[in-house]
C-alpha positions as CSV (number, residue, x, y, z in Angstrom):
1,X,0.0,0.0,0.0
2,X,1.3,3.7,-0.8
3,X,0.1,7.2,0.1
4,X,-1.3,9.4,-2.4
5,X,-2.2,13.4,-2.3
6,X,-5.7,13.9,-5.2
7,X,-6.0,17.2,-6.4
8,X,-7.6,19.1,-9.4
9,X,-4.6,19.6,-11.9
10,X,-6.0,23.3,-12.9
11,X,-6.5,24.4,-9.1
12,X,-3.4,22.1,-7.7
13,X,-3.1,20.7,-4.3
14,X,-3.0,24.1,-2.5
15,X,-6.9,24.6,-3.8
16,X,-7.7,21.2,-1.7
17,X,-6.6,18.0,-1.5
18,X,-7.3,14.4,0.0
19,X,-4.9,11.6,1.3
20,X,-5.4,8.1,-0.5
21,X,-3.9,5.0,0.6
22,X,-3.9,2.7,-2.3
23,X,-2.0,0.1,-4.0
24,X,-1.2,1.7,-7.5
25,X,-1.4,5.0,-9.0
26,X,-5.1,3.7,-11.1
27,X,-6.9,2.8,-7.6
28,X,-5.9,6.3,-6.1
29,X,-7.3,8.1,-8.7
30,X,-10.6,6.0,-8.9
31,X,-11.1,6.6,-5.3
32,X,-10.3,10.1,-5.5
33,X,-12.6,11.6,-8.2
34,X,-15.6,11.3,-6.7
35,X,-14.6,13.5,-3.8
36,X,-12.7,15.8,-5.6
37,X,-15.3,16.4,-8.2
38,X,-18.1,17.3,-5.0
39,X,-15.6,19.9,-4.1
40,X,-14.7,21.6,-7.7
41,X,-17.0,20.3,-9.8
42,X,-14.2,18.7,-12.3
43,X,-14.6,16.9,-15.2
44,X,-13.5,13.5,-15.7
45,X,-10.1,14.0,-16.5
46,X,-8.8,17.2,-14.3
47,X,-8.2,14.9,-11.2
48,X,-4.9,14.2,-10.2
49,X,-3.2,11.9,-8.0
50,X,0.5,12.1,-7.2
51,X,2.6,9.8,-5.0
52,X,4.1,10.9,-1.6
53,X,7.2,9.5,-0.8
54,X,8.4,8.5,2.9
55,X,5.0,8.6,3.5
56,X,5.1,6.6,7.1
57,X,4.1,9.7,9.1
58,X,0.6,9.5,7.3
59,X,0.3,5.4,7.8
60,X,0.9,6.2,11.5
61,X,-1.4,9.3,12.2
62,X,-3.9,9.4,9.3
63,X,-4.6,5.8,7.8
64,X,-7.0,3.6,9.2
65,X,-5.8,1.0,10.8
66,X,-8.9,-1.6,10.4
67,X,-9.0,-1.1,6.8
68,X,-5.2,-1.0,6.3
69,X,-4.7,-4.4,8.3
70,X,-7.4,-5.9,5.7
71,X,-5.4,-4.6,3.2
72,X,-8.3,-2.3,2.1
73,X,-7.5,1.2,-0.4
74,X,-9.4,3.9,1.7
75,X,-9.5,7.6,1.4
76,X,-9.0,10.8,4.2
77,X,-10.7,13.8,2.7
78,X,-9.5,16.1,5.5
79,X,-6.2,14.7,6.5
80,X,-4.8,17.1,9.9
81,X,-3.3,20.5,8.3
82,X,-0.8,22.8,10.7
83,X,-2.6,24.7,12.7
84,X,-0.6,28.2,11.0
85,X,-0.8,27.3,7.4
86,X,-3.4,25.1,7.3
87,X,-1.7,22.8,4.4
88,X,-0.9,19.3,5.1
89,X,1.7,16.9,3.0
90,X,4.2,17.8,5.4
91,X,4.7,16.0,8.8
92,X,3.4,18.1,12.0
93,X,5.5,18.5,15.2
94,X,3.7,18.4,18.8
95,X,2.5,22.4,18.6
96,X,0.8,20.7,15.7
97,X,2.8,23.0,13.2
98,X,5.0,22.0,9.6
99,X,8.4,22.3,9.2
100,X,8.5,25.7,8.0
101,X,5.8,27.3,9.9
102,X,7.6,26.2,12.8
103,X,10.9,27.6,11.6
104,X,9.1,30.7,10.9
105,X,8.3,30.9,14.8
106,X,11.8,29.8,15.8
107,X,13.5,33.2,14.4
108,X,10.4,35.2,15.9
């Protein structure tokens, strides 16, 4: 199983995105359409899945763990996002902040 960001390839993945565990690129995809066209209203082909390497961080906080231990493709449409930027891809530290908002903080 790998980790997957969906997105609309005209808005990209800073206009929304939602976190797909699946097995290959094709499952992704399929699972992510339906829930990215609700949001943007997309045609058929303006959905986008790309994978996210060393992608443990979102197998330990964000996948389920019932339908990974089955072995089961399943999608997060609102994976946790740091609490300054509200973006997510990027792992969170204990103030629940990414890497660079909490840089940005350290040389406040």
């Amino acid at each position: 199983m790998k980790a997957y960001m969906g997105f609309s390839k005209e808005g990209g993945p800073s206009e929304g995105a939602c976190l797909i565990f699946a097995h290959n690129a094709r499952e992704a995809l399929k699972l992510a359409r339906p829930f990215l066209d609700s949001w943007f209203n997309l045609g058929f082909t303006d959905s986008k899945v790309k994978l996210i390497k060393d992608a443990e961080y979102f197998f330990k906080t964000e996948a389920n763990p019932k339908k990974l231990a089955k072995d089961e493709a399943h999608i997060i449409t609102s994976p946790r996002v740091c609490k300054q930027c509200e973006t997510w891809g990027d792992e969170l530290d204990n103030n629940g902040l990414c890497s660079e908002c909490a840089d940005e903080q350290e040389e406040e």
